[in-house]
TORKOL-4160 file (C-alpha; in steps of 0.2 Angstrom, whole numbers, padded with zeros to 4 digits, m for minus):
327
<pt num="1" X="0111" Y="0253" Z="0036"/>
<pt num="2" X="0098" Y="0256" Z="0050"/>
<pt num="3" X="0092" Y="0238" Z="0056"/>
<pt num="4" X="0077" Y="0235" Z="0050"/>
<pt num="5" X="0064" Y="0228" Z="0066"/>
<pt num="6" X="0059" Y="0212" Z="0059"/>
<pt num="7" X="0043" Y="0198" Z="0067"/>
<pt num="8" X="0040" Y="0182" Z="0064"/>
<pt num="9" X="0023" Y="0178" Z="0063"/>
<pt num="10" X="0017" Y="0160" Z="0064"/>
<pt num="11" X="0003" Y="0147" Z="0069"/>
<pt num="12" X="m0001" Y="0131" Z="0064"/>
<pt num="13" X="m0014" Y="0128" Z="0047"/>
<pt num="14" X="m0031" Y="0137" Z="0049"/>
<pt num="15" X="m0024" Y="0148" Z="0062"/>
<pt num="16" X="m0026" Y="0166" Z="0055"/>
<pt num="17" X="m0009" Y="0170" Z="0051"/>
<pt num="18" X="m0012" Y="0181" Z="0035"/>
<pt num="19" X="m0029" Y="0189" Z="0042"/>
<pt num="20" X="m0019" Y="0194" Z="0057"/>
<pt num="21" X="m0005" Y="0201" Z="0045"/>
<pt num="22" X="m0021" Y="0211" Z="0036"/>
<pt num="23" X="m0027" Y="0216" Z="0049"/>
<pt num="24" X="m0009" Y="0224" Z="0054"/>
<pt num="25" X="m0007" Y="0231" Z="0040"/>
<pt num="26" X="m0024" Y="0240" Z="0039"/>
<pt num="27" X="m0015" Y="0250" Z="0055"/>
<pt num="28" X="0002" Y="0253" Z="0052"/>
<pt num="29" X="0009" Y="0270" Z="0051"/>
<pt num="30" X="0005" Y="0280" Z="0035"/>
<pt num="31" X="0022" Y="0285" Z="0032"/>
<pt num="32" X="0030" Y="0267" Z="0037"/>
<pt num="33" X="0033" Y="0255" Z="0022"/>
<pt num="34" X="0032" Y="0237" Z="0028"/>
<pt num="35" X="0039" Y="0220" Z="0018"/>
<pt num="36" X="0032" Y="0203" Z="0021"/>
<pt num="37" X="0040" Y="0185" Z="0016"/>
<pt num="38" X="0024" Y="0174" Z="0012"/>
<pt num="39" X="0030" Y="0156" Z="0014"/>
<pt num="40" X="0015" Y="0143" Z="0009"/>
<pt num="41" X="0017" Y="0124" Z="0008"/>
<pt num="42" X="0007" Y="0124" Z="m0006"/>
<pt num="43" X="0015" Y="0131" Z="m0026"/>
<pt num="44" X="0001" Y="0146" Z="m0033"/>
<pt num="45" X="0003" Y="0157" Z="m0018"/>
<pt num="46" X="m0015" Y="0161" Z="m0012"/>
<pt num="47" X="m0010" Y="0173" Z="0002"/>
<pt num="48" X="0004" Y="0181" Z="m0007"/>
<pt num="49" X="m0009" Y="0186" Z="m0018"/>
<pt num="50" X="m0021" Y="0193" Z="m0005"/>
<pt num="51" X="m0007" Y="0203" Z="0003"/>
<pt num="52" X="0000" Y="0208" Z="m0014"/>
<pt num="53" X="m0014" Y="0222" Z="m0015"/>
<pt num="54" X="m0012" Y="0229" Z="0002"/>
<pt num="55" X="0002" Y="0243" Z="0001"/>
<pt num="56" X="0016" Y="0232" Z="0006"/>
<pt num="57" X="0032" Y="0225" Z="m0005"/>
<pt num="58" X="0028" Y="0205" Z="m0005"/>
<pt num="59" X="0039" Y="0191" Z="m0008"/>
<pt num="60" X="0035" Y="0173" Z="m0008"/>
<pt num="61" X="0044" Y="0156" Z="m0005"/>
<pt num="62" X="0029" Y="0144" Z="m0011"/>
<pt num="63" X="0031" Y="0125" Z="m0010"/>
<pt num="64" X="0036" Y="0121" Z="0007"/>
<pt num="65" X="0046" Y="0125" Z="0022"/>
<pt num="66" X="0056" Y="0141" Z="0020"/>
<pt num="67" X="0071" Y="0137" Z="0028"/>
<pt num="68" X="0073" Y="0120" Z="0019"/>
<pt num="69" X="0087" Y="0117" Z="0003"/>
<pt num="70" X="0100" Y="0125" Z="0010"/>
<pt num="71" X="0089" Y="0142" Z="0016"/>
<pt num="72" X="0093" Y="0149" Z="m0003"/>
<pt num="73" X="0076" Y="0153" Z="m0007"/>
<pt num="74" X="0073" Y="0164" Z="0012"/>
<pt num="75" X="0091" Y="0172" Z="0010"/>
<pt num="76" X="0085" Y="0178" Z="m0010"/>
<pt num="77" X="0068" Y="0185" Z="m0005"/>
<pt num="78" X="0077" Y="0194" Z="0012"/>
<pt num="79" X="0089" Y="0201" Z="0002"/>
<pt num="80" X="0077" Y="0207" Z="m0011"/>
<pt num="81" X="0066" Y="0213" Z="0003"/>
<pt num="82" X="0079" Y="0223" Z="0013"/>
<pt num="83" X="0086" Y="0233" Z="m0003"/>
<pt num="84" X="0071" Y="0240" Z="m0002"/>
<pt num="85" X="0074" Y="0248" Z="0014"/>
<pt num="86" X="0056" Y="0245" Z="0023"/>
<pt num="87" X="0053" Y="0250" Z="0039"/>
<pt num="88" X="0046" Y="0233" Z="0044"/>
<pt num="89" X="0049" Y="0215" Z="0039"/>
<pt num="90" X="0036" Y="0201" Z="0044"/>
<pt num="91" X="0039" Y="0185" Z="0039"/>
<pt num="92" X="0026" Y="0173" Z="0038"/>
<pt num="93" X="0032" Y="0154" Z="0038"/>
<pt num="94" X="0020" Y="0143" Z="0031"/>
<pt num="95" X="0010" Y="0133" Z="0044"/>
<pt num="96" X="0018" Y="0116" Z="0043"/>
<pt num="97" X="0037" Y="0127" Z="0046"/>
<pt num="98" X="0047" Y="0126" Z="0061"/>
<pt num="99" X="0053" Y="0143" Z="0066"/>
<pt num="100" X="0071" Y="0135" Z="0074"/>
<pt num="101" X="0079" Y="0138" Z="0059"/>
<pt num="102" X="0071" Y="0157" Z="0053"/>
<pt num="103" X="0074" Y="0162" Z="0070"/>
<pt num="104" X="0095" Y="0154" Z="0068"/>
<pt num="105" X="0095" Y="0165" Z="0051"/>
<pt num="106" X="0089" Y="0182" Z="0056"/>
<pt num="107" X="0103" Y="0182" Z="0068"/>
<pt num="108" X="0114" Y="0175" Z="0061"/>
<pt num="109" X="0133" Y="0184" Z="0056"/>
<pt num="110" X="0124" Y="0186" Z="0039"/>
<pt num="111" X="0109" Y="0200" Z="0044"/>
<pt num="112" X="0116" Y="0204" Z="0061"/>
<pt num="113" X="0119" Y="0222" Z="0055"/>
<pt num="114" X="0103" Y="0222" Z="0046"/>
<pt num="115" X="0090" Y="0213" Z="0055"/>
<pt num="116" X="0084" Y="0220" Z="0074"/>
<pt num="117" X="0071" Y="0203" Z="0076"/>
<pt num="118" X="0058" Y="0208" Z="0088"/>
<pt num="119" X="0046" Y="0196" Z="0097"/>
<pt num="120" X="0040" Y="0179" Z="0088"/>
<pt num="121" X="0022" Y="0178" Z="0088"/>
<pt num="122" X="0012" Y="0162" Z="0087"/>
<pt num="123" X="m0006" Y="0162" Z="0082"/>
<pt num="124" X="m0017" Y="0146" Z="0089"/>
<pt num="125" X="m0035" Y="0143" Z="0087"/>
<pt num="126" X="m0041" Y="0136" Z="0105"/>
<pt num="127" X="m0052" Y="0125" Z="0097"/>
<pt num="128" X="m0036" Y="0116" Z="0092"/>
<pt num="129" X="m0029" Y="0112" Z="0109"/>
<pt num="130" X="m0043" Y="0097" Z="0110"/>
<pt num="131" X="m0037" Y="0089" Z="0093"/>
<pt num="132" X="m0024" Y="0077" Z="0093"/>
<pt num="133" X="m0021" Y="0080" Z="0074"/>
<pt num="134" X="m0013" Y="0097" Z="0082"/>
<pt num="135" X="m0007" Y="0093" Z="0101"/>
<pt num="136" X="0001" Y="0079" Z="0095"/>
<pt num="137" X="0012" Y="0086" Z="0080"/>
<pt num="138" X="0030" Y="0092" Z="0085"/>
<pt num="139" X="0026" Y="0108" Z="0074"/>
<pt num="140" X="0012" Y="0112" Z="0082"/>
<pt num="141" X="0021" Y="0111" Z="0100"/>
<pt num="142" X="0040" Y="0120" Z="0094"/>
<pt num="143" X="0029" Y="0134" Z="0087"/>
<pt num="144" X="0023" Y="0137" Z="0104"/>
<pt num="145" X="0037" Y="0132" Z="0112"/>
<pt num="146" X="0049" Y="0148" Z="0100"/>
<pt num="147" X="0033" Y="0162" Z="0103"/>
<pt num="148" X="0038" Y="0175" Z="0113"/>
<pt num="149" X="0021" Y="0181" Z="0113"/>
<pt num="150" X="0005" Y="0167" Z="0109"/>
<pt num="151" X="m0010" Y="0174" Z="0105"/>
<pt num="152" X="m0026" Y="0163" Z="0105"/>
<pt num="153" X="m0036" Y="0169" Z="0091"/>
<pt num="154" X="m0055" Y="0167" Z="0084"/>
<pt num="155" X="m0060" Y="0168" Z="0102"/>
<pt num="156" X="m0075" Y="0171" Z="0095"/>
<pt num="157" X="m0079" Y="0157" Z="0089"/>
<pt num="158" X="m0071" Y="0147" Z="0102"/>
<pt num="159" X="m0080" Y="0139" Z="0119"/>
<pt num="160" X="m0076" Y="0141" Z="0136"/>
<pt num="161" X="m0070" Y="0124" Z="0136"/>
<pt num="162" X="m0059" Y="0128" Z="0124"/>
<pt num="163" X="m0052" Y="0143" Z="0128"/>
<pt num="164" X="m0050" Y="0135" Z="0148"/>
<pt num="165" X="m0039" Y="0121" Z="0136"/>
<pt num="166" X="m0026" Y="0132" Z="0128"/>
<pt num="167" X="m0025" Y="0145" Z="0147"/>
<pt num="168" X="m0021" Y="0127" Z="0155"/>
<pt num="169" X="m0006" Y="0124" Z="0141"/>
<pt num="170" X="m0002" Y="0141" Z="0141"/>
<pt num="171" X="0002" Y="0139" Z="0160"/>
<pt num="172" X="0013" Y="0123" Z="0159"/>
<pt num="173" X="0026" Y="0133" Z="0147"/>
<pt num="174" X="0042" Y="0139" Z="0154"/>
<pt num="175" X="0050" Y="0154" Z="0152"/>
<pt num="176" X="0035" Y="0161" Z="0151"/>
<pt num="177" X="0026" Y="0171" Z="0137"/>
<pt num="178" X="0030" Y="0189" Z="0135"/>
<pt num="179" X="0012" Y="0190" Z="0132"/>
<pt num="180" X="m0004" Y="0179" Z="0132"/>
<pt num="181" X="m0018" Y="0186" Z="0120"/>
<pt num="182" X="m0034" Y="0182" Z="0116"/>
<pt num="183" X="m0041" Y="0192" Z="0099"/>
<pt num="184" X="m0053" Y="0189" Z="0087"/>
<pt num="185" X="m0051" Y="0190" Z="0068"/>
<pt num="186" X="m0033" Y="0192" Z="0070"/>
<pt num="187" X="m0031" Y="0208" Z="0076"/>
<pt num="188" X="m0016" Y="0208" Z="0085"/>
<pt num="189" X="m0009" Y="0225" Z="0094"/>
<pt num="190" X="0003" Y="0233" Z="0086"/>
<pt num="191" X="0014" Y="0237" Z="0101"/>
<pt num="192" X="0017" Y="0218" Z="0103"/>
<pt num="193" X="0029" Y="0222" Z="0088"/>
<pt num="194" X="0041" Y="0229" Z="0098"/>
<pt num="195" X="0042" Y="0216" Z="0113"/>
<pt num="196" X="0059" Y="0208" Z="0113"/>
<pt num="197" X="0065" Y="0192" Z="0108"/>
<pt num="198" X="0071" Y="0180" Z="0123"/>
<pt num="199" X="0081" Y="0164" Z="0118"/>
<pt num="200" X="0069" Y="0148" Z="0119"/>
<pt num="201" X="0070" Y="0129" Z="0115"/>
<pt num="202" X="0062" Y="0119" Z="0107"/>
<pt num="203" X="0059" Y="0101" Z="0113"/>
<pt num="204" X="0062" Y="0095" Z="0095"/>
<pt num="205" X="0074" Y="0097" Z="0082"/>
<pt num="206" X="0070" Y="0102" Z="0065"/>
<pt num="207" X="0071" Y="0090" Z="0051"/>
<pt num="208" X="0073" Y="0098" Z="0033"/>
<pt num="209" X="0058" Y="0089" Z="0025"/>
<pt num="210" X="0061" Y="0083" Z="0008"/>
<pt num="211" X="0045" Y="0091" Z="m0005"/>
<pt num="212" X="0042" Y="0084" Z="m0020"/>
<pt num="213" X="0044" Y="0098" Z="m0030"/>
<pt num="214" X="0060" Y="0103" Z="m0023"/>
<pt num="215" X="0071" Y="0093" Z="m0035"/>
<pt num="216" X="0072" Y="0105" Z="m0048"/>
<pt num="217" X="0066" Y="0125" Z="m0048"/>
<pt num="218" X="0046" Y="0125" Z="m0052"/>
<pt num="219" X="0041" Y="0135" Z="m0069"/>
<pt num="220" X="0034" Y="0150" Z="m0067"/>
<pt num="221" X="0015" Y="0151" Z="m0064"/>
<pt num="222" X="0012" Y="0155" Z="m0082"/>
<pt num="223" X="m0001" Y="0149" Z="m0092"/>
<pt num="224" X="0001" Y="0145" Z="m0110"/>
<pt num="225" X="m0010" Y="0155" Z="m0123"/>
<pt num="226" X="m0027" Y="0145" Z="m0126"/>
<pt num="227" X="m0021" Y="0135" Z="m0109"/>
<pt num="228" X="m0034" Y="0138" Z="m0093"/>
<pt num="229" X="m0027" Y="0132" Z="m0078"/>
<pt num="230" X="m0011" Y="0124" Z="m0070"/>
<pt num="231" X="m0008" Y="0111" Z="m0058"/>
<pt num="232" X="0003" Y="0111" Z="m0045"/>
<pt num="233" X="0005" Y="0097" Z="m0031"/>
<pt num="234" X="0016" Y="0094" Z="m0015"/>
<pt num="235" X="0021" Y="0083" Z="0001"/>
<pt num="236" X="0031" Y="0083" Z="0016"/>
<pt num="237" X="0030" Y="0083" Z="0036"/>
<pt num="238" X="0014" Y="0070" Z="0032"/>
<pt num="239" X="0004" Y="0081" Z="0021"/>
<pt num="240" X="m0003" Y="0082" Z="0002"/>
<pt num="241" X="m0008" Y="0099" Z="m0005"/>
<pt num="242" X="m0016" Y="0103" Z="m0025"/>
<pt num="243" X="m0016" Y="0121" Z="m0031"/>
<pt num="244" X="m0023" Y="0126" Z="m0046"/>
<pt num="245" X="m0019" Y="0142" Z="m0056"/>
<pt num="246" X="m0034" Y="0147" Z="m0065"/>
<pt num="247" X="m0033" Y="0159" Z="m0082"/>
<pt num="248" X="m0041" Y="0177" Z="m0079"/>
<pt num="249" X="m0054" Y="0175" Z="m0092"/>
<pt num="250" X="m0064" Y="0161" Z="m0082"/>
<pt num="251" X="m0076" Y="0164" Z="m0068"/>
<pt num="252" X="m0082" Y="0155" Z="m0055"/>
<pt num="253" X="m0102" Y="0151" Z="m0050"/>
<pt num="254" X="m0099" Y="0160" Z="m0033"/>
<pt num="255" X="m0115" Y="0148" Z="m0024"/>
<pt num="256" X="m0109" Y="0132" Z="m0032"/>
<pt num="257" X="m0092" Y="0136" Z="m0025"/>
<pt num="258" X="m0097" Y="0139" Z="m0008"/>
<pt num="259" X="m0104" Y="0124" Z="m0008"/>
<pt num="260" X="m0092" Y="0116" Z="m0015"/>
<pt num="261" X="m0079" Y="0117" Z="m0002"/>
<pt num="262" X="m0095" Y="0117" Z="0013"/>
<pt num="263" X="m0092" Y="0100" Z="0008"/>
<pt num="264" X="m0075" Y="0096" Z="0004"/>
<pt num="265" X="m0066" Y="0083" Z="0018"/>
<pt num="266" X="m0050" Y="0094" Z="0020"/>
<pt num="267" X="m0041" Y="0099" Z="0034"/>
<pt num="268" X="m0040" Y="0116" Z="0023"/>
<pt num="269" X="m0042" Y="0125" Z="0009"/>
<pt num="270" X="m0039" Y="0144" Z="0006"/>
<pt num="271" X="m0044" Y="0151" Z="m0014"/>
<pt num="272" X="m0043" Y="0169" Z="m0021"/>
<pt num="273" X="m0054" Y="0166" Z="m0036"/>
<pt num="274" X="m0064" Y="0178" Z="m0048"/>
<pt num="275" X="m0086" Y="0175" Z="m0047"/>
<pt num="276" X="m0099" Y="0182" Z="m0055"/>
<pt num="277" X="m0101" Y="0194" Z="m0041"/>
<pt num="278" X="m0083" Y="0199" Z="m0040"/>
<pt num="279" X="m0067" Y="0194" Z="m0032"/>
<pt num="280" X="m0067" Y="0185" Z="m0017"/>
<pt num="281" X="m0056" Y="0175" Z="m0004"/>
<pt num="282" X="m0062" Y="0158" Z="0003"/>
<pt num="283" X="m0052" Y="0153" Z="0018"/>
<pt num="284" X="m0059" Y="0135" Z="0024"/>
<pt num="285" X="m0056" Y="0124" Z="0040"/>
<pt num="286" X="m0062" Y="0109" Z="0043"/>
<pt num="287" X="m0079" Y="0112" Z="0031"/>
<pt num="288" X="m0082" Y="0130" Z="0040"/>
<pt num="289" X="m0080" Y="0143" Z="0027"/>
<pt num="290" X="m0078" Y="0161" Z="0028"/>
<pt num="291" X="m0077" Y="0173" Z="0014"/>
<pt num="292" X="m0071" Y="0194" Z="0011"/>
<pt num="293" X="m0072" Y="0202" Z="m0005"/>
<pt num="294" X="m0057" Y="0207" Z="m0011"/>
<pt num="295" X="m0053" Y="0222" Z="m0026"/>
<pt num="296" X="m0045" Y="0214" Z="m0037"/>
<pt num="297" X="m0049" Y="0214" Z="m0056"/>
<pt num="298" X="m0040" Y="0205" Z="m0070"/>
<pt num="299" X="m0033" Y="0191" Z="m0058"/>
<pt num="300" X="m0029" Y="0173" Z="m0060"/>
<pt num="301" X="m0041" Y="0164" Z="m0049"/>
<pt num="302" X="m0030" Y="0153" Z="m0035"/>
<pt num="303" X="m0037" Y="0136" Z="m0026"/>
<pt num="304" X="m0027" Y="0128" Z="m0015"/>
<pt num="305" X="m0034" Y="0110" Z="m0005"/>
<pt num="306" X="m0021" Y="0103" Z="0008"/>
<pt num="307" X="m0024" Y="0088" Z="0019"/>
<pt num="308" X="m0014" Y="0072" Z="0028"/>
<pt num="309" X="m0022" Y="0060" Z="0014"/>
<pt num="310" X="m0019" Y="0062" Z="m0007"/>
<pt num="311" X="m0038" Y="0067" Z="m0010"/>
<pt num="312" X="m0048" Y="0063" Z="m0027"/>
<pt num="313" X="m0038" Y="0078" Z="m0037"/>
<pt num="314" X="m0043" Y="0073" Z="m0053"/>
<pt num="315" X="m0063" Y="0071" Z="m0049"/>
<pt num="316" X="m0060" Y="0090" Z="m0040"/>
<pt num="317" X="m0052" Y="0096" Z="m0055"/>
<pt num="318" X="m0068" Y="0090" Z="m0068"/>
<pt num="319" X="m0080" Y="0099" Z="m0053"/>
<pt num="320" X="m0071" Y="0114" Z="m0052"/>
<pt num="321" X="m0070" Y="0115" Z="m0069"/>
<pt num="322" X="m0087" Y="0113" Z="m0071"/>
<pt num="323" X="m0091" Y="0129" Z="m0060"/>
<pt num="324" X="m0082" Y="0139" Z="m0072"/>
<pt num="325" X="m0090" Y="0149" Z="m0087"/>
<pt num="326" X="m0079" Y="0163" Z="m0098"/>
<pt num="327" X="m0082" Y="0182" Z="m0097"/>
């Protein structure tokens, strides 16, 4: 079997890792089939859907670090990736995951002969480097540290201070990077696929977080006749998230939404939900929202909030309950 060139793509929460992967995508080769494994730390798969209608073959591990409970759930949606025989596999851990233990799989005796693992790529947003709730998190630092190639993204929206901040770090890390980009809206080149992967350390271990989800296998993301959403909640590595599954007979006011999470105290939230005027994804940091139709029709709206503290779920619930009307 021809080894298939594989990338890890990863970044910290907020950093654009599923826009970049879009954005890849939207340039790949027309005769090229590509595979991605979604990981989220939250349990209704927001980005899986996203990516789900963009010509690639998607797998998702929701419900927290990838790697964790023994790698099972990776080495299942590997395999069912690679007997598909794609041209490229990305992996996208989610962005509380430690890449040590993805990077110790994929070459590992078990996908030597199947697996060519090209360059890691870490996505940062600059702005980050002058937050503690980021420099000071060992995930945050080992997923620079394991980047063959770092890329600070939304330059954009970045300023000079900022982007001064993340050159200064950039310069204190040895072996150096392959390559230090700057990009906006996650565009990375698609030759930096091919850059080779050099051996790097971490300065931390990774610890398999305990979730609490993981004790027993989650139902399926099914929804009962009559029944209009589902809950999902999770923890681990110091953070809550709340998902909601939403039935595909229900819109959403798409102002009231906006609005809605404008205003809501989370370090993030990312939706894919079905308005009035069509089907739209919300990806929010830090109260700054940005928004791109999607075209999707007949789709289970998704809402996921994730954020250090266990925020007022069931008040959100009524609200967002409230900004719904029926078809």
């Amino acid at each position: 079997m021809k080894r298939i060139p594989t990338n890890i793509i990863t970044g910290f929460l907020g950093a654009g890792k599923t826009t970049a992967i879009l954005s890849l995508l939207a340039r790949k080769p027309e005769n090229e089939k590509w595979a991605i494994l979604i990981n989220e730390f939250g349990n209704v798969g927001v980005d899986g859907a996203i990516l789900d209608q963009q010509g690639a073959i998607v797998k998702e591990v929701p419900g927290g670090c990838m790697c964790c409970v023994a790698g099972l759930p990776m080495s299942v949606g590997i395999n069912a990736l690679l007997a598909q025989k794609p041209d490229r596999l990305l992996l996208e851990p989610t962005g509380l995951g430690h890449p040590k233990e993805i990077i110790n799989k994929l070459t590992s005796d078990t996908y030597r002969d199947y697996i060519d693992l090209k360059a890691t790529i870490t996505l940062v947003d600059p702005r980050q480097f002058s937050d503690s709730i980021y420099t000071d998190n060992q995930n945050f630092q080992d997923q620079i540290a394991l980047a063959d190639i770092l890329v600070a993204n939304k330059v954009d929206q970045s300023q000079p201070d900022d982007l001064r901040a993340f050159e200064q770090y950039a310069d204190t890390l040895t072996p150096a990077k392959a390559v230090l980009g700057h990009v906006e809206q996650g565009e990375l080149a698609l030759e930096w696929l091919e850059v080779e992967r050099l051996e790097r350390q971490a300065s931390h271990s990774h610890h398999h977080h305990g979730h609490e989800e993981d004790a027993a296998p989650l139902p399926g993301l099914e929804l009962a006749p009559g029944q209009q959403f589902i809950r999902r909640e999770n923890s681990g590595q110091g953070y809550r998230s709340c998902g909601w599954f939403f039935a595909t007979d229900l819109v959403f006011d798409f102002s009231k939404l906006f609005t809605l999470f404008s205003n809501l105290n989370a370090q993030r939230v990312k939706a894919v939900v079905n308005t009035e005027r069509g089907c739209f994804a919300f990806n929010v940091v830090n109260r700054v929202v940005s928004v791109n139709e999607l075209s999707l029709e007949n789709f289970e709206s998704r809402i996921e909030v994730i954020d250090k503290e266990r925020l007022p779920y069931d008040e959100l619930e009524t609200i967002l309950c409230s900004l719904t009307s029926e078809k």
